[in-house]
C-alpha positions in Angstrom: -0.4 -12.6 11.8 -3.9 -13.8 11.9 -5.9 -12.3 9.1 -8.3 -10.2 10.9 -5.9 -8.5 13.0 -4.4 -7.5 9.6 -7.6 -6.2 8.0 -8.1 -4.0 11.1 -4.9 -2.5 12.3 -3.4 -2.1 8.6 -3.5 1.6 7.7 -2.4 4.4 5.2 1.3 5.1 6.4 2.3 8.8 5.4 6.1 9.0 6.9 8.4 6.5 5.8 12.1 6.1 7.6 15.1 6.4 5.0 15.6 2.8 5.6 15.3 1.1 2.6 13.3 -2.2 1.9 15.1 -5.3 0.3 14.4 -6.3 -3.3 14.0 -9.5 -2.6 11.3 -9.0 -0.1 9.4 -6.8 -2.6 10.1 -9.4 -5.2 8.4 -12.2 -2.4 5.6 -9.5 -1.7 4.9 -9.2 -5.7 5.2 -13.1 -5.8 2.7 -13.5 -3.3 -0.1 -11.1 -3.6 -0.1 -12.5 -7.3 -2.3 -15.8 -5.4 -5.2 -12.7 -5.5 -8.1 -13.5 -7.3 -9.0 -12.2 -10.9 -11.4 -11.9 -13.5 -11.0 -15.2 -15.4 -7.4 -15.7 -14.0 -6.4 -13.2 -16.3 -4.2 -11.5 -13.8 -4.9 -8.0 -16.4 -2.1 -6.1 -14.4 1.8 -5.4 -15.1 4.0 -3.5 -12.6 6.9 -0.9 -12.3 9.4 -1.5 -9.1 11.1 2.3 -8.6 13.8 2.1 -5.8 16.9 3.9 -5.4 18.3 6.6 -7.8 15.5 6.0 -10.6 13.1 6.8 -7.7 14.5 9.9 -5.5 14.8 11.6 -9.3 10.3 10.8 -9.5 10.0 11.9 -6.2 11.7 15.4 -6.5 10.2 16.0 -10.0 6.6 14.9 -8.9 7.0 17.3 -5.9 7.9 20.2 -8.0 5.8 20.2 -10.6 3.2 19.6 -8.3 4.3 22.6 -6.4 4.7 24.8 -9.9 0.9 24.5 -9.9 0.8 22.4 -13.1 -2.8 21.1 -14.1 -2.2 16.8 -13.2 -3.3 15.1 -16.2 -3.8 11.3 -14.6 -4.5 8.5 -17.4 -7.7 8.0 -14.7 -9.5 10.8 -14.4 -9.9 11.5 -10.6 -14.0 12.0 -9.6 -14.9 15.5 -10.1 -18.0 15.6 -7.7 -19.1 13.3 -4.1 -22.1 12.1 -3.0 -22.6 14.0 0.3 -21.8 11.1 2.7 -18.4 10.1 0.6 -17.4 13.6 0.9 -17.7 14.4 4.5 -15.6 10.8 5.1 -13.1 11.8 2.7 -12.9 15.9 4.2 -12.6 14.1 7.9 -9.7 12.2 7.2 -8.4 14.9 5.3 -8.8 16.9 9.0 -7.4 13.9 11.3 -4.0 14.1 9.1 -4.0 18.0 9.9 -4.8 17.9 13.2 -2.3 15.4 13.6 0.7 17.5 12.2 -0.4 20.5 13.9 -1.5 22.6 11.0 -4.4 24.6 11.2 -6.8 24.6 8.0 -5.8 28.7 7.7 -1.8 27.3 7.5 -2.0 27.2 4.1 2.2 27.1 3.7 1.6 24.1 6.2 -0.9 22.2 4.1 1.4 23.0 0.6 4.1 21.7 2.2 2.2 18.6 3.6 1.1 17.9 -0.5 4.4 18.4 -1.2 5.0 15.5 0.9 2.6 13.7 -0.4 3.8 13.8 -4.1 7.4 12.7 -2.8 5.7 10.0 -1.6 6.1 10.8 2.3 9.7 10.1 2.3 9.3 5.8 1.1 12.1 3.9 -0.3 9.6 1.9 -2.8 6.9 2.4 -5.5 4.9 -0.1 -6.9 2.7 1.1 -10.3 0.1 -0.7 -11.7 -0.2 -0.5 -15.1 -2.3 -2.0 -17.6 -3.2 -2.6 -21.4 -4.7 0.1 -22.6 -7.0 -2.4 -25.3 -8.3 -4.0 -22.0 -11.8 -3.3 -20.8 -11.0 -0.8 -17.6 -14.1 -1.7 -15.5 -12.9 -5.4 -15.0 -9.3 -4.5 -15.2 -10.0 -2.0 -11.8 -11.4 -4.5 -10.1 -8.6 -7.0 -10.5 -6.1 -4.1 -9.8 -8.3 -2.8 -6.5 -8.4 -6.8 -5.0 -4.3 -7.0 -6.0 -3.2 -4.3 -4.2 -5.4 -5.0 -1.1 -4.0 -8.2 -1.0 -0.1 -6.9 -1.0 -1.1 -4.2 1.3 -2.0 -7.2 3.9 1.1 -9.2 3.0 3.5 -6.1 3.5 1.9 -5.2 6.9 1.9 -8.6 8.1 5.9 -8.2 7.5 5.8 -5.1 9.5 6.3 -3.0 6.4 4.0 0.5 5.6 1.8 1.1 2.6 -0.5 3.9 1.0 -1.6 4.1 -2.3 -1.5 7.9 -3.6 -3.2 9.6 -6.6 -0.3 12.0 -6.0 1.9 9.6 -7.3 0.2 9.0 -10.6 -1.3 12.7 -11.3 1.8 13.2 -13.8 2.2 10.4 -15.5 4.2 11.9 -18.1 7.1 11.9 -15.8 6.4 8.5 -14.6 6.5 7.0 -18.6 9.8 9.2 -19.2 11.6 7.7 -16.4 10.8 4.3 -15.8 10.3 3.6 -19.5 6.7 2.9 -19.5 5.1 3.0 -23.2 1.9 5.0 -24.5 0.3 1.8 -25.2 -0.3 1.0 -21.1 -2.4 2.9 -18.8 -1.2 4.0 -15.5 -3.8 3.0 -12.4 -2.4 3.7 -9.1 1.4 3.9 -7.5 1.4 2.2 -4.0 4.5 3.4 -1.7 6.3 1.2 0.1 8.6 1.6 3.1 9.7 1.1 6.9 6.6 3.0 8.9 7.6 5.8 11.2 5.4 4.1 13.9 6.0 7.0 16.5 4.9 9.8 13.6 1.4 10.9 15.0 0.4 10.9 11.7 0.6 7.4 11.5 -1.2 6.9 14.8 -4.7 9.3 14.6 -8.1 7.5 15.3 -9.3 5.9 12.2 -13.3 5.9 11.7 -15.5 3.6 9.4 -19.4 3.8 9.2 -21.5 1.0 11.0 -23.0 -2.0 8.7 -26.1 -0.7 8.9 -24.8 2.5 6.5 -23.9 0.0 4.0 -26.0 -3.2 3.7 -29.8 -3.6 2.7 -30.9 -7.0 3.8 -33.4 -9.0 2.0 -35.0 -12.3 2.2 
């Protein structure tokens, strides 16, 4: 797949099919995205695999303690306030997913059970954590972590597989150290799902928008 078609058509997937994706091609995904560029080559990151049993018992405790109305407690605190122009790009994609499942912004069973979905991981068959030291400076750790995980988002969507990397997943990480055996000495970043794409869900096909250059670059010379 040439590389530009990849940057452009890959997207957030949010429903998976049952169909589960071979270790060994998450194993070759891992092995490859690893080529990503880091601070130093110091390659700061570690990673949790969850498939199978270990995973469907995450998913159905992350969805109900999200739905119990438990306070998340993420080892990265999640950004309290947004500029004004961040926040009306995140609030219209938060409308196009809506919109494209039919729920009215007055549903508000519809949109529970939508974040429900959400922190069971929209039904994928893989998780990847990131997880780091915690004695590690965070600010060049992120980075690293941000350029891995954009690299094995290309990789799996040039194989035809579906990614989205979800706050959801992470929001509780007490469950996630309980069962997948991850220690108080690391920090958990981000979970990435992993899975077969539902390509004819029309939440997987609503326009996607970004901002012209001219919003983000200041030229000088």
């Amino acid at each position: 797949m040439d590389i530009n078609e990849a940057v452009k058509n890959r997207r957030s997937i949010r429903r998976f099919l049952p169909e589960r994706v071979p270790e060994e091609t998450i194993r070759e995904l891992i092995s490859d995205a690893l080529w990503a560029p880091s601070w130093g080559n110091t390659q700061q990151y570690e990673f949790v695999v969850a498939i199978g049993d270990a995973l469907e018992r995450f998913k159905k405790e992350n969805r109900e303690v999200f739905m119990s109305g438990e306070k998340p407690d993420p080892d990265v605190p999640m950004p309290e306030k947004w500029p004004e122009t961040l926040k009306k790009r995140y609030l219209d994609v938060g409308k196009s997913v809506l919109t494209s499942l039919s729920i009215p912004r007055e549903d508000k069973i519809g949109r529970m059970n939508y974040y429900g979905d959400m922190f069971s991981l929209f039904n994928a068959t893989a998780l990847l954590i990131v997880i780091v030291d915690k004695d590690i400076l965070l600010e060049y750790a992120m980075l690293d972590v941000g350029i891995f995980i954009q690299t094995f988002k290309l990789l799996a969507h040039a194989r035809g597989l579906g990614t989205i990397s979800l706050a959801a997943s992470v929001n509780y990480p007490q469950i996630i150290r309980r069962i997948f055996n991850v220690p108080e000495s690391r920090r958990i970043i981000i979970g990435t799902a992993l899975g077969w794409p539902d390509n004819d869900s029309p939440v997987n096909n609503f326009e996607r928008k970004r901002d012209p250059v001219e919003m983000f670059v200041r030229w000088v010379s």
